[in-house]
C-alpha positions in Angstrom: 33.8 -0.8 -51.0 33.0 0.1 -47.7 30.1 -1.5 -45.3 26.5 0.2 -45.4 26.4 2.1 -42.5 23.4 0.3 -40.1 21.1 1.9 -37.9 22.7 2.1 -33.7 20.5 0.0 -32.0 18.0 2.1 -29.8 19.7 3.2 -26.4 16.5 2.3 -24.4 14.4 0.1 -26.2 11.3 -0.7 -24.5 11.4 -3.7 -22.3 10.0 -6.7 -23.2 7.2 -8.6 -21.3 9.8 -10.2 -19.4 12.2 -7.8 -18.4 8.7 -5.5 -18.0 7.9 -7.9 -15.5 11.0 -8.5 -13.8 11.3 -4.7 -13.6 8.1 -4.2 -12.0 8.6 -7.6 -9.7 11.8 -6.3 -8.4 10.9 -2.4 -7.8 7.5 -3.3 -6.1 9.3 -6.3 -3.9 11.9 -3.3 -2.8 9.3 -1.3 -1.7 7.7 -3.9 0.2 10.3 -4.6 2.0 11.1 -0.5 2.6 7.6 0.1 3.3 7.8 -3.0 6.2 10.0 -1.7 7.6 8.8 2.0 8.0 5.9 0.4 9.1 7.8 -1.0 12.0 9.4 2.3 12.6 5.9 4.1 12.4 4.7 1.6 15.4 8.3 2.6 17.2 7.3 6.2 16.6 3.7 5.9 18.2 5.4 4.8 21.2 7.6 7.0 21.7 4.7 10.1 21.0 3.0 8.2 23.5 5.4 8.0 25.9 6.7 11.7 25.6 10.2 10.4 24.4 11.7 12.8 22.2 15.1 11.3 22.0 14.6 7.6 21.0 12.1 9.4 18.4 14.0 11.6 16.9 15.9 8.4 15.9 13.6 6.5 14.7 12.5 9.6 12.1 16.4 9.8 10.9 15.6 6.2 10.1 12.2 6.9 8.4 14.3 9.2 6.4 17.1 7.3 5.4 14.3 4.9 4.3 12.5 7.3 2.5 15.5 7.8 0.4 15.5 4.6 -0.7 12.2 4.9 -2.3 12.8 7.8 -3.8 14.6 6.0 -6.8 11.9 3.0 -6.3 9.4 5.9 -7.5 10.7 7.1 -10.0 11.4 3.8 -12.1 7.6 3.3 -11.2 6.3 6.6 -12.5 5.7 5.9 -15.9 3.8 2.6 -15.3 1.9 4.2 -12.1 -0.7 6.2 -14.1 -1.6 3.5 -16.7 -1.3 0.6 -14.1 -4.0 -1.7 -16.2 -2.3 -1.7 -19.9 0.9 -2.2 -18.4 -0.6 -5.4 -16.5 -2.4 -6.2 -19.6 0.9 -6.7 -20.9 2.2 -8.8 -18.4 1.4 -13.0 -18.6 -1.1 -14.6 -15.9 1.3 -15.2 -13.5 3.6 -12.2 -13.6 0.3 -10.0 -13.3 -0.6 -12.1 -10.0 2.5 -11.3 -8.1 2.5 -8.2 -9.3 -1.2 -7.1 -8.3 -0.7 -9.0 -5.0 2.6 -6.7 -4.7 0.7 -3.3 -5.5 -1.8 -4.4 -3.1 0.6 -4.9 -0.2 2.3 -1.9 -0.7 -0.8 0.4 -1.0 -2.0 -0.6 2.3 1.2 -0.4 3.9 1.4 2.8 3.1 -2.2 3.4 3.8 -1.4 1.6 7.5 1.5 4.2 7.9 0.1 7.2 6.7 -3.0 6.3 9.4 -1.0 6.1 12.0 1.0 9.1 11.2 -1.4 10.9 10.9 -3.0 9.4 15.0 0.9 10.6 16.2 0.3 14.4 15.0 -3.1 14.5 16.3 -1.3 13.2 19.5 1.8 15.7 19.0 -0.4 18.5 18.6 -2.7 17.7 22.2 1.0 17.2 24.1 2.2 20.7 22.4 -1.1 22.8 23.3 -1.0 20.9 27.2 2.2 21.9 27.0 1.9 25.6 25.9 -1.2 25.5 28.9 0.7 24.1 31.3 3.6 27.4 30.9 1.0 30.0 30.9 -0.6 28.7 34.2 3.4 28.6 35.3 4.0 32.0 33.9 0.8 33.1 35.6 1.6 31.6 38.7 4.8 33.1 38.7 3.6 36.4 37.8 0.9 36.2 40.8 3.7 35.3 43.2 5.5 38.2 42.2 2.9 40.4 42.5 1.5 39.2 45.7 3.6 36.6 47.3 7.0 39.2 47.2 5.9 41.2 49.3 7.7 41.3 52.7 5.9 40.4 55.5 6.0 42.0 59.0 8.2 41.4 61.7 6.2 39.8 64.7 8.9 41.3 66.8 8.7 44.7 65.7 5.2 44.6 67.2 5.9 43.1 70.2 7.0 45.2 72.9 
């Protein structure tokens, strides 16, 4: 006679409080680390706004980039627990809902810290672009006035003297 057929094992049972916490531990320690250093590359960027240097910029926002990619899949393994952040540290033990606070903490105001100061370099990028846009009119102006007046050929002192 052949075996009763059992139930397949869920393919994703839900997580444990352990391997909950461990999850959590290790996605929110990631994005520490990510969100470090884009804070370092955020201070890199600020100088370079404020120092008018486009190139070494540019390269450090490829980098943001390439870091921002790395979060992306940080995120997304977060979702689900971002919008009910209180029972899902309710189901955590005492010290796994320490780190992990003390993690969420850290990571909120680094991003906080990084959005600020992004948002001091636009501010900044905007000023340079309009004394930049006032700085071609009054060269387009100038030009144009030198045109009008300065082209103008001027007499020949020894035409008149004779």
């Amino acid at each position: 006679m052949p075996e009763p057929l059992m139930p397949e094992p869920l393919m994703n049972p839900a997580p444990g409080p352990a391997a909950l916490e461990q999850k959590l531990i290790n996605a929110l320690t990631a994005q520490r680390a990510i969100y470090t250093e884009l804070a370092a590359l955020a201070k890199k960027q600020s100088d370079y706004v404020n120092s008018y240097d486009t190139e070494n910029l540019m390269a450090v926002l490829g980098a943001r980039s390439r870091l921002l990619d790395q979060i992306a899949p940080l995120d997304r393994d977060l979702q689900p627990y971002k919008e009910c952040w209180q029972q899902t540290l309710e189901k955590c033990g005492m010290d796994a809902r320490g780190v992990i606070t003390m993690l969420l903490t850290q990571v909120r105001q680094l991003l906080a810290d990084i959005l600020e100061r992004d948002e001091t370099d636009k501010e900044i990028l905007v000023r340079q672009k309009q004394e930049v846009a006032g700085q071609i009119r009054h060269t387009v102006t100038g030009t144009q006035v030198t045109r009008a007046y300065g082209a103008r050929p001027r007499p020949n002192r020894a035409q008149f003297e004779a």
